[in-house]
N, C-alpha and C positions, 0 to 999 in steps of 0.2 A: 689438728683437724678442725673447718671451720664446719660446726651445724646449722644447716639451714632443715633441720626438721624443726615442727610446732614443737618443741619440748622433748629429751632434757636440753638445753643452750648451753652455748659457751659464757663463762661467767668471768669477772675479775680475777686478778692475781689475789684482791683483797677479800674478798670472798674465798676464795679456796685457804688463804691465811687462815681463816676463820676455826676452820675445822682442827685447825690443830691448837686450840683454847687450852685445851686440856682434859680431863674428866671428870665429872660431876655425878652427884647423888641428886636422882630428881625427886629425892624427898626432903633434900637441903633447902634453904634459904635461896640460896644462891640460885637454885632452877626457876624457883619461881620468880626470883625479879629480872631474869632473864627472859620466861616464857611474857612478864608483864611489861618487858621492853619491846615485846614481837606486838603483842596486843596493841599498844600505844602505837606503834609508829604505824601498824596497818589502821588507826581510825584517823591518824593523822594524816596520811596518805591519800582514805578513801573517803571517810567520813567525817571530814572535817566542823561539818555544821554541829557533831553530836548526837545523840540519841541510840547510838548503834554500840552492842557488845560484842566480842570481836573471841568465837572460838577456834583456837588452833588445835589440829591434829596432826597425827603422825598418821602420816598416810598418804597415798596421789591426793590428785584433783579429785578423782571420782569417788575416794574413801570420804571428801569431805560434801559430795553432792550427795551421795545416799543418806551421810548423815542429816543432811538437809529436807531430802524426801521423805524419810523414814518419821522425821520429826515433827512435820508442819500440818497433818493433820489429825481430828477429832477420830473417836470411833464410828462417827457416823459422819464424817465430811470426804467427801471426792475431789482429787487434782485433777484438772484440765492441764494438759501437755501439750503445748507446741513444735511439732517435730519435722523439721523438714533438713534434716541430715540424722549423721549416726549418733548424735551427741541429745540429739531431742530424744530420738530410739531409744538410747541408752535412759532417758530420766523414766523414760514409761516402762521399761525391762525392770528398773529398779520397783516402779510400784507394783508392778506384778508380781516379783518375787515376794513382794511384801505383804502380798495378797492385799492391796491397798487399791478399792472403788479409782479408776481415772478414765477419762476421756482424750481420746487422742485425735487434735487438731491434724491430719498430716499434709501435709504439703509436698510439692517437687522440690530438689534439693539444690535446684539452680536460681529459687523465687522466693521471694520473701512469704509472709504467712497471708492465709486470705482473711481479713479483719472481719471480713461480716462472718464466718465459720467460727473464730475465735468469739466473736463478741455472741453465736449465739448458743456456744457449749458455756462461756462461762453464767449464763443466765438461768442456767439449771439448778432450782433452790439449795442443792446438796453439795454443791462446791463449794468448798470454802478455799482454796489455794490455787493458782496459774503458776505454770514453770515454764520459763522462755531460756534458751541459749543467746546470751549475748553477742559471742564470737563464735558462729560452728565453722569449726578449725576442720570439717569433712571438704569445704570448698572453699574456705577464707571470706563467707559471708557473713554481712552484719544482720543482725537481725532487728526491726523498728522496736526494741526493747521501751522508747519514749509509750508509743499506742497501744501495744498490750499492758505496759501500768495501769495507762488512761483507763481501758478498760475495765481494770481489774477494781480500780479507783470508784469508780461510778458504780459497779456493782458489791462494794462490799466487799472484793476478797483481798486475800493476799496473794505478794507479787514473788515467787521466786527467782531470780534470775542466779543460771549457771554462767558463771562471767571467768571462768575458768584460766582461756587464753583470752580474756579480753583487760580485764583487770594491770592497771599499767601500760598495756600500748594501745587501750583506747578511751577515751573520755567517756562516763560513766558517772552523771551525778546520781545519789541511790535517793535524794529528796524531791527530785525534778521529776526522776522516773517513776518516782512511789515505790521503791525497792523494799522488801523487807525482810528475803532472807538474799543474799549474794555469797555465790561460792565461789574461791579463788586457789590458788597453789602458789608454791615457793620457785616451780620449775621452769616457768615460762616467764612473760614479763616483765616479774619483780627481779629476774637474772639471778637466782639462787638453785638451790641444788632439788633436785624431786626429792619426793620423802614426808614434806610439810605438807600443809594446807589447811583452812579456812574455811569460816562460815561468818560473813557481819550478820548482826541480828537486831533488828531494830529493837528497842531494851522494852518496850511495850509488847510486843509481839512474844517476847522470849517468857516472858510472865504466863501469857498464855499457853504457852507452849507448854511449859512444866506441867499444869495441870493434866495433858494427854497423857496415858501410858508409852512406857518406853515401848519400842518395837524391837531393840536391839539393845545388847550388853555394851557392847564398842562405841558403837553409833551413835550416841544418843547425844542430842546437845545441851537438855538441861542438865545432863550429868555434868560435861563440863562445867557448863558454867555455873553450877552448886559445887565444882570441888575449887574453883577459882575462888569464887568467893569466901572459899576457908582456905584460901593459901596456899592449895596444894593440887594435884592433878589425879584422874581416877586408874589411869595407869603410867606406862614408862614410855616416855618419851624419846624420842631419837635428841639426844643432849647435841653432839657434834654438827646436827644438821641444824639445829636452833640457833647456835651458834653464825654457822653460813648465813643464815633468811635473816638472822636480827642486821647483820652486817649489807646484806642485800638492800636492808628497805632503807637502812641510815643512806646507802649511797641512792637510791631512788628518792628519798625526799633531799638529799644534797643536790642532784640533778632536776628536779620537781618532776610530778609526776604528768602537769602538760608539757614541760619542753621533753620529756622521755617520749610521749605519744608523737610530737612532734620531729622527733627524732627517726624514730621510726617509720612514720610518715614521708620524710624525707628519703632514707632509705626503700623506700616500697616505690617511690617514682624513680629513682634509679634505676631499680634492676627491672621495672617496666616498660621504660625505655630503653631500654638493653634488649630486654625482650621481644619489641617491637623492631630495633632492628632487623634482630635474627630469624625476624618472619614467623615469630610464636605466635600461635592465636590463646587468646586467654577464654577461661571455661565463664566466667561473670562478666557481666559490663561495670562500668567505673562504679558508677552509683551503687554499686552493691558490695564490692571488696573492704575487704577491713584493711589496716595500713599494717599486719604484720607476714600475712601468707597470699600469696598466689598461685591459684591454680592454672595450667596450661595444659591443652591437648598435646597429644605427644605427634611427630611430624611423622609423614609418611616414611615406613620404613624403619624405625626405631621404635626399642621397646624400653620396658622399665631399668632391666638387666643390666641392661649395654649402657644405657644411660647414667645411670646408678654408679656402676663399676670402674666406666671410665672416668666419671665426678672423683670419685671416692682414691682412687690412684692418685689425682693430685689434689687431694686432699681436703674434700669438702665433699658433704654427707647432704642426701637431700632425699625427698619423702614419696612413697608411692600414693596415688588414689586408695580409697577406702570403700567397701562394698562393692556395690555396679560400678563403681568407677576406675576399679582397681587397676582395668586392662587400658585404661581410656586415657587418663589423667596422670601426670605428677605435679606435686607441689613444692613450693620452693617456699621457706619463712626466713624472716629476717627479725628473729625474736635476738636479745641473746647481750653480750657485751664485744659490739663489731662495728666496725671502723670502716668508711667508705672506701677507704685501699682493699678493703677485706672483699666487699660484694663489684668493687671492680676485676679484682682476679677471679673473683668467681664465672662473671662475663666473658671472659678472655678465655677459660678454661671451658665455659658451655659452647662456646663457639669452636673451639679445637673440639671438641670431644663432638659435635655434629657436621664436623668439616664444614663448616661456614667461616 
C-alpha cells in the first residue's frame, strides 16, 4: 500500500529491519547511547552550526509541540500564535488547556499570515514567545517562518516554530530564522515510524527555561534534558521505535537533508503536472505550496468516498480536507520512502478511478 497521506509514510526495508534490534532495558547503558545517537544525528541533520539540545519523546508530533507550549513560558509571559490552518488552532487549544495568557494572530487558511497583525500582537510588553507552523499540512502551505523570526528578533522574544511536517522535506535553517524552540516527529519526513518526536532547543534558551515551573509531569522539557544529562531518561521510552528513527535519520543524513528536500521537490512537480493534466484545479498557487502535500478541489460530481475507495482498491491511500474543508478538498503527500514509478501509478490510477 503506497501513502500519500501527510504521515504515518512508507518507510525502508532498512528502517522496518530496525525494529526488530531486539529488547532493551531503558535504564541500561545501552538505551542511553542509543537515545544519544537519535540526539546527535537530529543536531547534525538540523542544527548543524550548534548551539541547539536536541529533546526526544515518545510521543506524535503533537506530544512534542505541547511539550514545547507548555514549556516556553514565564508565569507572567503570553504566547502570540500564528494560526491560519488547524495546526496554528491546535498550538492555541494547547495554551488554553494550559490556562496559558496567548493571543491569536488568525488568518484565512488559504494566505500567508498578515505581518503588520503579527508584528503588532507581538509588541505587547507581556509576550515573551511567537509560535508559527512551518509546514500547515491542513492545506500544504508554507508559512514566511524567515519574517515572523525577524519579528520576534527585533522585539525580544522567542521564536517557536512547529516544523512538524516540515523538518526534512523542506529547508529550515533554525540560525537564519532565529529559531529557538523547533518541533519535529519520527513519522513524516525523517521516513521513520510515528511514536517519536522532538523538540531542538537552542542550549541558552533551555537554561532559561528550567528556571519556569513545570506545567506538566510528561511534558516538560527541562525534565528531559536534566535526566539526559545524568544519563538516563524520566521515563520509558518506546526502545523498538528508537531503534527505527536512529536508523531513519543515519539514511537521511546518508541521503542529505537538502538533496531529500530536493527530492521531494522533484516529486511534488510530478504529480502536479499530472494533476494539471487531469484538469485538477489546485486549492494554493505555486508560491505558496510546500514541496510534500497538495491540495485539490474535488471535480464536479465526485466525492471524498468514491475517490478515497477507489485509490485504496489499487492500492494507494490518500487524505481528506480538514475542518471547513473536509467536503471541499482532498490532499495528496508525497512524504515517505517512494520512487517516481511509485507516483507514476499513482497517476495512472487517479486517472482510471475519474474516468479520464
Amino acid at each position: 500500500m503506497i501513502l500519500l497521506n501527510p504521515g504515518p509514510v512508507n518507510v525502508s526495508a532498512r528502517v522496518t529491519a530496525a525494529l526488530a534490534r531486539g529488547d532493551m532495558c531503558h535504564r541500561e547503558p545501552e538505551c542511553d547511547a542509543l537515545l544519544a545517537s537519535i540526539r546527535a544525528r537530529l543536531l547534525a541533520a538540523f542544527a548543524p552550526a550548534g548551539g541547539f539540545t536536541a529533546v526526544v519523546l515518545t510521543g506524535s508530533g503533537t506530544a512534542a509541540l505541547e511539550a514545547a507550549v507548555t514549556s516556553v513560558l514565564s508565569p507572567r509571559g503570553r504566547l502570540v500564535v500564528v494560526a491560519n490552518g488547524v495546526y496554528g488552532e491546535r498550538i492555541a487549544a494547547m495554551a488554553d488547556a494550559a490556562r496559558l495568557p496567548a493571543t491569536v494572530v488568525q488568518g484565512r487558511w488559504t494566505d500567508v499570515p498578515d505581518v503588520a497583525a503579527v508584528e503588532r500582537a507581538i509588541a505587547a510588553p507581556d509576550v515573551e514567545a511567537v509560535a508559527v507552523v512551518h509546514h500547515e499540512t491542513t492545506t500544504g502551505l508554507l508559512n514566511p517562518v524567515a519574517t515572523v523570526g525577524r519579528l520576534a528578533r527585533s522585539a525580544g522574544k522567542l521564536l517557536l516554530v512547529d516544523s512538524v511536517s516540515g523538518l526534512g522535506g523542506e529547508p529550515l535553517d533554525l540560525d537564519a530564522v532565529g529559531a529557538d524552540l523547533v518541533v519535529g516527529t519520527a513519522g513524516k519526513c525523517i521516513q521513520a515510524f510515528p511514536g517519536m518526536s522532538f523538540v531542538l532547543v537552542r542550549e541558552a534558551v533551555m537554561e532559561r527555561l528550567a528556571a519556569y515551573p513545570a506545567r506538566s509531569l510528561y511534558l516538560s522539557l527541562p525534565l528531559y534534558e536534566a535526566s539526559r544529562r545524568r544519563g538516563t531518561v524520566p521515563y520509558t521510552p518506546a526502545v523498538q521505535l528508537a531503534y527505527a528513527f536512529d536508523e531513519a535519520l543515519a539514511e537521511l543524513l546518508e541521503e542529505g537533508v537538502a538533496a531529500r528536500a530536493a527530492r521531494y521537490a522533484a516529486a511534488a512537480a510530478l504529480l502536479r503536472d499530472g494533476f494539471a493534466r487531469l484538469g485538477l484545479r489546485f486549492l494554493l498557487p505555486p508560491e505558496r505550496r510546500s514541496s510534500s502535500i497538495t491540495s485539490l478541489w474535488f471535480p464536479a460530481g465526485v466525492d471524498y468516498v468514491a475517490l478515497h475507495d477507489g485509490l485504496k482498491a489499487r492500492g494507494f491511500v490518500i487524505y481528506e480536507g480538514q475542518g471547513r474543508l473536509a467536503r471541499e478538498i482532498f490532499r495528496v503527500a508525497n512524504m515517505g520512502a517512494l520512487a517516481r514509478a511509485d507516483f507514476e501509478r499513482f497517476l495512472e490510477a487517479l486517472a482510471t478511478v475519474l474516468g479520464r
